[in-house]
C-alpha positions in Angstrom: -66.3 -82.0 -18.5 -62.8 -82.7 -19.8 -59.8 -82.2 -17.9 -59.3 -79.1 -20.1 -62.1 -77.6 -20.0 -62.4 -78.3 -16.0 -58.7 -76.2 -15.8 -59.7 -74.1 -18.1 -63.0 -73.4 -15.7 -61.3 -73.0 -12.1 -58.6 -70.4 -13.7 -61.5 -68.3 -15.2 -63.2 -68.1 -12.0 -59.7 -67.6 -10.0 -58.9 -64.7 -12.4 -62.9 -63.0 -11.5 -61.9 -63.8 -8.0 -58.7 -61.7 -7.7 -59.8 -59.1 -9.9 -63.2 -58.4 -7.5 -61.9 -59.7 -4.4 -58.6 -59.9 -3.9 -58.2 -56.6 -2.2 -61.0 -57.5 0.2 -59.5 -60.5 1.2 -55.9 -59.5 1.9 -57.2 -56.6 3.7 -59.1 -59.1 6.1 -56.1 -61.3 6.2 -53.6 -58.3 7.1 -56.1 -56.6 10.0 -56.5 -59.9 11.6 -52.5 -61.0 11.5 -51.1 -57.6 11.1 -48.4 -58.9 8.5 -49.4 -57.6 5.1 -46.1 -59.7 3.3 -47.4 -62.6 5.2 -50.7 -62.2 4.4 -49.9 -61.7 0.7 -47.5 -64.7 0.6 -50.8 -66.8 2.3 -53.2 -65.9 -0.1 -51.2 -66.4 -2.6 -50.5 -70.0 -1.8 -54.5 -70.2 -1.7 -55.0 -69.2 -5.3 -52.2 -71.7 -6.4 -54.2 -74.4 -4.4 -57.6 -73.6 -6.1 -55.8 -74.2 -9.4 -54.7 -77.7 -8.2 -57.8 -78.6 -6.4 -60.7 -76.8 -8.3 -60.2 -78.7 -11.3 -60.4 -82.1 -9.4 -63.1 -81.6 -7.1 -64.9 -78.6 -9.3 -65.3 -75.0 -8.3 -66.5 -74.1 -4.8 -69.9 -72.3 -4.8 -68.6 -69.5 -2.5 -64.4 -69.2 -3.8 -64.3 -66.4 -2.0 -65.0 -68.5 1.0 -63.2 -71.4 0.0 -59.9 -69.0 -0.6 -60.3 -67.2 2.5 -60.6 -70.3 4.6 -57.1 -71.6 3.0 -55.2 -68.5 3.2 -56.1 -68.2 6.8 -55.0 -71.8 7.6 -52.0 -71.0 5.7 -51.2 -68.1 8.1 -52.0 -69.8 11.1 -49.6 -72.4 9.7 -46.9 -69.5 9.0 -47.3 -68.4 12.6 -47.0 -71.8 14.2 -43.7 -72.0 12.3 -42.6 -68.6 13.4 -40.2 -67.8 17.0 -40.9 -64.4 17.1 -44.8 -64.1 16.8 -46.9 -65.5 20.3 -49.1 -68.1 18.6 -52.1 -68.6 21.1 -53.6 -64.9 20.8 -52.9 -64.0 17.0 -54.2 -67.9 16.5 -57.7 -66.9 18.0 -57.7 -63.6 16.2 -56.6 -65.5 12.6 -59.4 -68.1 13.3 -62.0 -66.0 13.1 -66.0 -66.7 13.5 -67.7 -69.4 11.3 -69.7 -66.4 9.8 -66.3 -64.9 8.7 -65.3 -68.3 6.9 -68.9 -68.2 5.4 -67.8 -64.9 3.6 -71.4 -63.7 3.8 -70.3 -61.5 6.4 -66.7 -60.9 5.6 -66.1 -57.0 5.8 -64.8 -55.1 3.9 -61.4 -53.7 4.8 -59.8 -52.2 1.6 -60.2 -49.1 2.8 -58.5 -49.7 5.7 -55.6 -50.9 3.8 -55.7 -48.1 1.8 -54.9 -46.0 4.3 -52.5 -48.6 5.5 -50.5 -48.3 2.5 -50.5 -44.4 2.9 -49.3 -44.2 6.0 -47.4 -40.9 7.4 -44.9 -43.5 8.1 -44.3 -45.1 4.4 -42.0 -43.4 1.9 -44.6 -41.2 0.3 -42.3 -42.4 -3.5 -43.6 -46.0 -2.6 -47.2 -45.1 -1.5 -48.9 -45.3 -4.7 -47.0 -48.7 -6.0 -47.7 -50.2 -2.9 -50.9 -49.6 -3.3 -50.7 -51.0 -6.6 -49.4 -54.2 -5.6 -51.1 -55.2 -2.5 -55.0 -53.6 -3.4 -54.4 -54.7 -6.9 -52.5 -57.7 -7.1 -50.2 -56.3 -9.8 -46.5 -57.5 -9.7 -43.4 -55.5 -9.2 -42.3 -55.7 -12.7 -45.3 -54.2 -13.7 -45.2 -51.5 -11.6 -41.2 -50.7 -12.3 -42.0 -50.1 -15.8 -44.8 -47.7 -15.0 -42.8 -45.8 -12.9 -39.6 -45.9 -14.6 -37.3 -48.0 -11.8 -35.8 -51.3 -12.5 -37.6 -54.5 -11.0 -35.4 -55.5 -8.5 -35.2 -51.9 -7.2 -38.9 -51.8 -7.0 -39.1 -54.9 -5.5 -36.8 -53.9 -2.7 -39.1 -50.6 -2.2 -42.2 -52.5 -1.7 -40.8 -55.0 0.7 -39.0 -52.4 2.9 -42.4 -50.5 2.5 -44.4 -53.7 4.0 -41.8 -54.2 6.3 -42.2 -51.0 7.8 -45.7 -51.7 8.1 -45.5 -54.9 10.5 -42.3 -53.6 12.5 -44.2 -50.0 13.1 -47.3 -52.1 14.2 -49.1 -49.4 11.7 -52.6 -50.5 11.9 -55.1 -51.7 9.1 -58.2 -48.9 10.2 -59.9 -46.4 9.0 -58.8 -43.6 10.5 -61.2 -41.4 12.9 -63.2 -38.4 11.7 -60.5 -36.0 13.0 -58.0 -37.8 11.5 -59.9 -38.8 8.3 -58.6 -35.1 6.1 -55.0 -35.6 6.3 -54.6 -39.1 5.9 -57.4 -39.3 3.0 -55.3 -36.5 0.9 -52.2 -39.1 0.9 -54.9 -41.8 -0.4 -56.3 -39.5 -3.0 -52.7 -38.0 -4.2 -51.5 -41.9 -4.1 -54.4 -42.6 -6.8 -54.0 -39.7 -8.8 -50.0 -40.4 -9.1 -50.9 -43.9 -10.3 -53.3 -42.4 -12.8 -50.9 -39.9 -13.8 -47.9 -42.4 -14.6 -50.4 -44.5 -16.9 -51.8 -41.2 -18.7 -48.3 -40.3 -19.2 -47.5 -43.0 -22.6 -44.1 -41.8 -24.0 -45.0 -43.7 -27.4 -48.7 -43.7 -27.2 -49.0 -47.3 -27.4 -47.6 -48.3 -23.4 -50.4 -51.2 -22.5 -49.1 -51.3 -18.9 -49.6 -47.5 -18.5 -52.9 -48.1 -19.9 -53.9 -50.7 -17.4 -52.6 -48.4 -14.7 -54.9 -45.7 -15.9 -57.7 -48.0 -15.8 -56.6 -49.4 -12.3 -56.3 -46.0 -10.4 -59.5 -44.8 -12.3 -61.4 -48.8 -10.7 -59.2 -47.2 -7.1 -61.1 -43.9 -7.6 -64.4 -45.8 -8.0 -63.6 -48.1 -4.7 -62.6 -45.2 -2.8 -66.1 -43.3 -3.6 -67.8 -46.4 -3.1 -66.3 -46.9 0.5 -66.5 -43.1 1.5 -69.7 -41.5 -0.6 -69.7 -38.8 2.0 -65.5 -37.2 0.7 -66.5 -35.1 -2.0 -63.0 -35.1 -2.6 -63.0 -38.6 -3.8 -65.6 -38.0 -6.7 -63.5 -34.6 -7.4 -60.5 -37.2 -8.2 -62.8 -39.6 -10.2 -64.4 -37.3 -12.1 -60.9 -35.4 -12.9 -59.9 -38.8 -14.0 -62.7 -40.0 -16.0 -62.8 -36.7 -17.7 -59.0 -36.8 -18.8 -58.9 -41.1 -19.9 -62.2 -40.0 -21.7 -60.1 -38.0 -24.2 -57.2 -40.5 -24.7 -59.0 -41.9 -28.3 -58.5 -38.5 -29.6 -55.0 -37.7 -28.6 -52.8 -39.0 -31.0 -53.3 -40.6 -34.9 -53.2 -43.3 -36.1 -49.5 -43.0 -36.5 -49.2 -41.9 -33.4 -49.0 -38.2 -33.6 -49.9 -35.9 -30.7 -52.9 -33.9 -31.2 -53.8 -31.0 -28.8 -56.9 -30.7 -26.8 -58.6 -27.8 -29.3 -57.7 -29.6 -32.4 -59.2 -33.0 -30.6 -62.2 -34.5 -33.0 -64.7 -34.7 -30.1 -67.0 -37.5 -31.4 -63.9 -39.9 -30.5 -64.2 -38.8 -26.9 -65.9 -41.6 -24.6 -69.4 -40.2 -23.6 -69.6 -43.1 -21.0 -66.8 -41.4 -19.0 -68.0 -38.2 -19.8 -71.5 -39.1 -18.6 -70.0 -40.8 -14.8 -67.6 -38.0 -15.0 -70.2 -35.3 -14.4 -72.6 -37.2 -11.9 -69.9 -38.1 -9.8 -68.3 -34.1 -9.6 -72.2 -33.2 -9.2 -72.2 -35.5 -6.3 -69.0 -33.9 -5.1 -70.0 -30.0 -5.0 -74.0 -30.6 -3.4 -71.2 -31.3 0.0 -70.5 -27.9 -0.8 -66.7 -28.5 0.6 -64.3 -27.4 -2.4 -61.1 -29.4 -2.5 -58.1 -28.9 -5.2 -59.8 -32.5 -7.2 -63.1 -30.9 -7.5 -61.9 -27.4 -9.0 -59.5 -29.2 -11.2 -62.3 -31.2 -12.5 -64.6 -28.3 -12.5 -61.8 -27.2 -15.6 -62.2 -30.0 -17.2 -65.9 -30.3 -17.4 -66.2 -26.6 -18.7 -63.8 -27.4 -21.7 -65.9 -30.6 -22.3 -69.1 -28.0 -22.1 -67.1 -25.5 -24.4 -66.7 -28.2 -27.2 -70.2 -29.1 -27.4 -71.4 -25.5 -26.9 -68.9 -24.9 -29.7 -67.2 -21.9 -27.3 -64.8 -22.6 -24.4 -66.2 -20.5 -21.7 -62.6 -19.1 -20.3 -63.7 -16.1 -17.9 -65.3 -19.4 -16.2 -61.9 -20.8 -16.2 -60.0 -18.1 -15.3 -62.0 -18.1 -11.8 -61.6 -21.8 -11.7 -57.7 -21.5 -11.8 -58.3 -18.2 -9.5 -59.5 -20.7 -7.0 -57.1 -23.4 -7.6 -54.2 -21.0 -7.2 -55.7 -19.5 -3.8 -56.2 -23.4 -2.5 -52.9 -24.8 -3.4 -50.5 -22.2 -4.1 -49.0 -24.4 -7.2 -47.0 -23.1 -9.6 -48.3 -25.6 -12.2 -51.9 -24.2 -11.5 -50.2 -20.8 -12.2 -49.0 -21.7 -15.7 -52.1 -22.7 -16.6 -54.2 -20.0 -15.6 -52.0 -17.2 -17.7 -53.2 -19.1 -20.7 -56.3 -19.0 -20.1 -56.0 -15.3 -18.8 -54.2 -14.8 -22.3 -57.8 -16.2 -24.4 -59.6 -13.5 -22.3 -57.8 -10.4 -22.1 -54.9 -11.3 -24.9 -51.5 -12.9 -25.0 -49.4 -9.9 -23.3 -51.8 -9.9 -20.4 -51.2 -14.0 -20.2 -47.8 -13.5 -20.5 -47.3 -11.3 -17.8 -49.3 -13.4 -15.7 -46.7 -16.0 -16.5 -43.8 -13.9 -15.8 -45.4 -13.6 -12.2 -44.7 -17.0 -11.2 -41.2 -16.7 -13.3 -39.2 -17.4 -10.3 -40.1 -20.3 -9.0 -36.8 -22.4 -9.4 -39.1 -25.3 -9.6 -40.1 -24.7 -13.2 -36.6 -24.4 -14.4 -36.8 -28.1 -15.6 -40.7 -28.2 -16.2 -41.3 -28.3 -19.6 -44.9 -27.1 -19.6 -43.7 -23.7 -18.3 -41.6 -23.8 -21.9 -44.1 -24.7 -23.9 -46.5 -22.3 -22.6 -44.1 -19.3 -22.4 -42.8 -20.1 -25.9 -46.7 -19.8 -27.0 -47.2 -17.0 -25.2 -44.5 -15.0 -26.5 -44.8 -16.3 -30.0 -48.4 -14.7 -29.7 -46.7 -11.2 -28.8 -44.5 -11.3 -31.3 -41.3 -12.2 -29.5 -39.8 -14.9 -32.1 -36.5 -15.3 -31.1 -37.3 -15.7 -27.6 -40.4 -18.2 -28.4 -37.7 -20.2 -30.8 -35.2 -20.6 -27.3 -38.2 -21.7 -25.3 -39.2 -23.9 -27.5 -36.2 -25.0 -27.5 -36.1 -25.9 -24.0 -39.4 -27.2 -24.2 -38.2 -30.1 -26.5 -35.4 -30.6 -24.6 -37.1 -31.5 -21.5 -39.7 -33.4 -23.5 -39.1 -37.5 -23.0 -42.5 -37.8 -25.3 -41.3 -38.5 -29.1 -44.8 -37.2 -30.4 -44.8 -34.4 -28.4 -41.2 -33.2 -29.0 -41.9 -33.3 -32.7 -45.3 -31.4 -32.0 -43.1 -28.4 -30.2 -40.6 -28.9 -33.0 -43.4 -28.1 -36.0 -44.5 -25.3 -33.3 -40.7 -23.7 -33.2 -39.9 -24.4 -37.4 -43.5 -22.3 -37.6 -42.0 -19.1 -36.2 -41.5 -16.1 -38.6 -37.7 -15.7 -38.8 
């Protein structure tokens, strides 16, 4: 094998490595030294030492052994040089059992970090790129332009964030069963914000909002992996999977945004659709309904209503009934007086709209203007549609989608 090719072999199989395993082994790292920065900066050193070494020596049979056993002797070596860490108990603890260094055995922690990274403690703003960065691997730059902040800002939030980690002593565990509901709804909002910053793609052609789709959709699948007993983990996949299944269909080829009941439904990815509805199956047998599993409950009856060829929306009104009851949310609200407004007509929707009218919080929400500016186009209220609209595309930071509301607005009767 050529020098080439032997390069190009050890970075192939260090690139599988941190996309499988890098989570699991940071998470073992951080329980055992309690320093998730210094754990990071260990393994880190490991993977750049598998790219010297691997190509001389060839690749390890077990890499995930092999990089475990270097980032842990890098550690050990970081707390040596350290002052304000005692060295002779965290140096037992780092050291580990021979089975550990096999990696057989190593256990899986990623949960545990997880929760870690959701901590009541952490900046809820910084929960989801942390979790981002350190379950992940991705790099601050990548998760500022996601999320709209500048690099070095980012970078500042995720190290004060990891700071506050060691200095708090916050522990890498899974919480206990009477502990597990509140801390689990911080992991599962923490995914579904990362998912919800990659489906939102200003231009419609955003690779890194893309990717973070497809990462918080790969968290989704960890987290119902690690806890197959939370039905409200496969509520949040299967909402997920559901919504990236329609992405082929949302916009043209040129980029225009298309609505969901002009969508052409063979584009949609039946693959998704297919995990989509085991995984919300799997959810509702616990018979414990949580906001995620009603929310994809919606989404599978539209899917159902565009093969059956009629969206069942009495269904869907009860859905949103239910939604609204659990969470008392305002944008659950909006969209139920739509779909009250297919069932018992626009004026009924409408009214239903104008219930929820005072929430300050939908002052600057541009759904509530697009939706009240259909509503009242459909009762014949065109002036007031027009200055909804209005303030619909104003709020709008989507190109494709202001133009939409713009063709929506010119198509007004005068």
């Amino acid at each position: 094998m050529s020098v080439g090719q032997a390069q190009n072999q050890a970075h192939n199989v260090a690139e599988a490595v941190a996309r499988s395993s890098r989570g699991k082994l940071l998470a073992f790292l951080a329980a055992r030294s309690g320093d998730l920065a210094a754990a990071e900066d260990a393994l880190a050193e490991a993977f750049a030492s598998a790219l010297s070494v691997w190509p001389q020596l060839g690749c390890p049979a077990n890499p995930e052994a092999w990089l475990l056993t270097a980032a842990r002797r890098k550690l050990i070596d970081q707390i040596r040089r350290s002052h304000e860490i005692a060295g002779s108990d965290d140096l037992e603890e780092l050291a580990g059992s021979s089975t550990d260094a096999a990696g057989h055995d190593l256990p899986d922690r990623r949960l545990a970090l997880l929760f870690a990274c959701t901590h009541p403690a952490i900046d809820p703003a910084v929960r989801a790129p942390l979790m981002l960065q350190v379950v992940l691997g991705l790099d601050a730059s990548q998760i500022a332009s996601a999320f709209l902040a500048s690099p070095a800002a980012m970078a500042q939030r995720l190290v004060r964030a990891k700071a506050k980690i060691r200095d708090a002593g916050i522990s890498f565990r899974i919480p206990e069963r009477n502990e597990l509901p509140e801390r689990l709804q911080g992991v599962l909002d923490s995914i579904y914000a990362c998912f919800s910053e990659g489906w939102t793609d200003p231009a419609g052609t955003d690779v890194t909002r893309r990717e973070l789709a497809t990462e918080a959709i790969y968290l989704g699948r960890l987290l119902v992996e690690l806890l197959p007993d939370e039905p409200e983990a496969g509520g949040l996949l299967a909402l997920m999977l559901y919504t990236e299944a329609r992405r082929p269909a949302r916009r043209t080829a040129n980029g225009a945004f298309i609505p969901l009941a002009r969508q052409d439904k063979a584009l949609w990815d039946q693959g998704m659709i297919q995990e989509a509805e085991a995984a919300l199956r799997n959810a509702v047998r616990a018979g414990k309904i949580g906001r995620y599993q009603l929310e994809a409950a919606i989404q599978s009856a539209h899917i159902e209503g565009a093969r059956a060829g009629a969206v069942p929306w009495a269904a869907i009104v009860g859905l949103y009934d239910a939604l609204v009851q659990l969470t008392g949310s305002p944008v659950a609200s909006i969209n139920r007086a739509l779909a009250v407004a297919e069932v018992e007509g626009a004026a009924t929707g409408l009214a239903a709209l104008n219930a929820v009218s005072a929430d300050r919080r939908l002052d600057a929400y541009q759904p509530y203007w697009a939706a009240r500016a259909s509503l009242l186009a459909r009762t014949g209220f065109y002036d007031e549609a027009r200055r909804a609209y209005q303030l619909a595309i104003g709020l709008e930071r989507d190109p494709a989608i202001r133009e939409y509301l713009n063709r929506c607005c010119e198509d007004l009767p005068c």
